[in-house]
N, C-alpha and C positions, 0 to 999 in steps of 0.2 A: 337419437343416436349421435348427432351432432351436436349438439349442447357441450362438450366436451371442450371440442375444438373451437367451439366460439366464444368459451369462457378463457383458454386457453389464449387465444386471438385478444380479446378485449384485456387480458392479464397483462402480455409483452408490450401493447399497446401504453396503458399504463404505465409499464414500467420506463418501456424510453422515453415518456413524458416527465417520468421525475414523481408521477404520484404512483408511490410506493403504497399506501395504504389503501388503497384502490387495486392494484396491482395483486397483494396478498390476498385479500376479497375475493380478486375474482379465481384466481388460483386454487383458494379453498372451495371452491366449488367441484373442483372436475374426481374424477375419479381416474386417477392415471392408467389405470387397466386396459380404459377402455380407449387409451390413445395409443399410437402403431409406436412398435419401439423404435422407429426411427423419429419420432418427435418428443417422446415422454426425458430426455435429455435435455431439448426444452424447454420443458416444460420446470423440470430440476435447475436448471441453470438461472431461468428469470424467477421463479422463484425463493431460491438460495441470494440471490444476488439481492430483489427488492429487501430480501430478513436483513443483510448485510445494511443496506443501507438505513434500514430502524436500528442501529446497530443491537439487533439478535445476532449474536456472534456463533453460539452455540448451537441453534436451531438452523441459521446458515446454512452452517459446515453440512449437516444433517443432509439439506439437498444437491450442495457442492459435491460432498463425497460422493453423492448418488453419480453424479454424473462420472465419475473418474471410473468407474465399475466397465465402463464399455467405451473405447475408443468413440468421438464422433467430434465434429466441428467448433462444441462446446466444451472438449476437454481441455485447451491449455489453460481455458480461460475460467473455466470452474478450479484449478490448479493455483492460477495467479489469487483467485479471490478466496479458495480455502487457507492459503500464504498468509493472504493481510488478516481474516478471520484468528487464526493462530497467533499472529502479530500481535494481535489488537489485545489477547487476551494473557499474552505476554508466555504461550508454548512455544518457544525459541524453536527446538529443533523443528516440530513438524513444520513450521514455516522455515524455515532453512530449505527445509526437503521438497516441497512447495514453490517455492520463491528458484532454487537451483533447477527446478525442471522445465521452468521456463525461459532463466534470464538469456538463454541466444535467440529466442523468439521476436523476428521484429516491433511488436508493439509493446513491449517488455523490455528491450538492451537498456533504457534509457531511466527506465524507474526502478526495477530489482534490484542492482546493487546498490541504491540509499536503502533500501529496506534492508540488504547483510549487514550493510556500514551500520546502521541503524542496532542492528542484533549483536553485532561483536561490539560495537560501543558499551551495551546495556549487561554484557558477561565479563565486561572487564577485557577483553582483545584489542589493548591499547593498539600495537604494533601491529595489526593488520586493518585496523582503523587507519593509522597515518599511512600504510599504503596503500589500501584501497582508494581512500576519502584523495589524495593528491591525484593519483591516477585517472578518478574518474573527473576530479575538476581539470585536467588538462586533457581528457575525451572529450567533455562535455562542457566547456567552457557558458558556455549561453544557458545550461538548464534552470529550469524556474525552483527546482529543491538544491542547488548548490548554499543559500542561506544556511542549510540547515547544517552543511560539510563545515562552511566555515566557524558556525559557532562552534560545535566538536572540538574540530580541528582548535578553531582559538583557545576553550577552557585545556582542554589535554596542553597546547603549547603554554600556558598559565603555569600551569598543575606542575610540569617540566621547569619551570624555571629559564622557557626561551619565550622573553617577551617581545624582544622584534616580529617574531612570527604570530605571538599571540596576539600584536596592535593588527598587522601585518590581516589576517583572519578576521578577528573581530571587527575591522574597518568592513573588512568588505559581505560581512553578517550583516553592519548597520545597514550602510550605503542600499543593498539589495532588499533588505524589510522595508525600509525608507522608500525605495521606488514599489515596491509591490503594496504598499499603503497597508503595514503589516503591524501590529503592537512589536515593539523590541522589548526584549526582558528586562528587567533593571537590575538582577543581578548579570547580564553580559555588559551590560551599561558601565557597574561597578569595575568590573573585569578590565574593561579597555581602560578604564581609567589611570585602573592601578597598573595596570600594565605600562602606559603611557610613563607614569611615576618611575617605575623599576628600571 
């Protein structure tokens, strides 16, 4: 009767180790019936989560959504990663809807809006790009994804025809890939160039 719970147990285990294919293994073992439904959300969340990280995006979601069906301590956070799942697989809205029901939640303020910057970028919402993407670099001055504002931000100010702001941006794209010992694009390379030029 306990075999359940201790495949269960060895699954999470695995998973906060980072071995995911261990993790899934032991998972596919249990029979969720047979665990109290105050833990079978658990059991859906390390689950959903380890498929995420083999990026199964679709299979995922499968145990993420499970978990959203019943409030419990695992739901912002099956929320946040059904978000990136939608992301990933480029369904805008549902991760909108995802990504917005978390972003006041503390371990969230700080990464959900690159993910909307991210989605209005990729639908063409130039203009709420450049005010999102400025607002949060002057939130969040120090974050380890502002790289990503700046490049945005630089090609849009290219695109625009305001290269002070495009060198302006792409400087500080480089400088931040450059310290995070990161490949830089060589079309953003190209960019500051020409910008520099203009």
């Amino acid at each position: 009767p306990y075999s359940d719970e201790i495949h269960l147990m060895e699954g999470v285990l695995h998973a906060e180790k980072e071995k995911y294919k261990q993790a899934i293994k032991a998972f596919s073992k249990i029979n969720a019936k047979n665990l109290s439904r105050a833990t079978q959300p658990m059991l859906h969340f390390y689950w959903g989560y380890a498929l995420l990280k083999q990026e199964n995006y679709e299979k995922a979601l499968s145990y993420l959504l499970r978990v959203k069906q019943k409030e419990s301590l695992y739901t912002p956070h099956a929320r946040y990663y059904a978000g990136y799942c939608y992301y990933c697989t480029k369904d805008f809205q549902n991760a909108l809807t995802e990504f917005l029901s978390v972003q006041h939640l503390a371990g969230y303020q700080q990464i959900v809006p690159y993910y909307l910057i991210q989605i209005d970028y990729a639908q063409g919402n130039y203009e709420q790009v450049y005010e999102r993407a400025n607002q949060l670099l002057d939130t969040f001055p120090d974050n380890k994804h502002n790289y990503e504002l700046h490049r945005m931000l630089g090609e849009m100010y290219y695109t625009d025809s305001v290269y002070t702001d495009a060198v302006r941006h792409l400087e500080s794209y480089y400088e931040l890939r450059q310290t995070a010992q990161k490949e830089i694009l060589r079309n953003d390379m190209y960019l500051l160039g020409l910008s520099h030029y203009m």
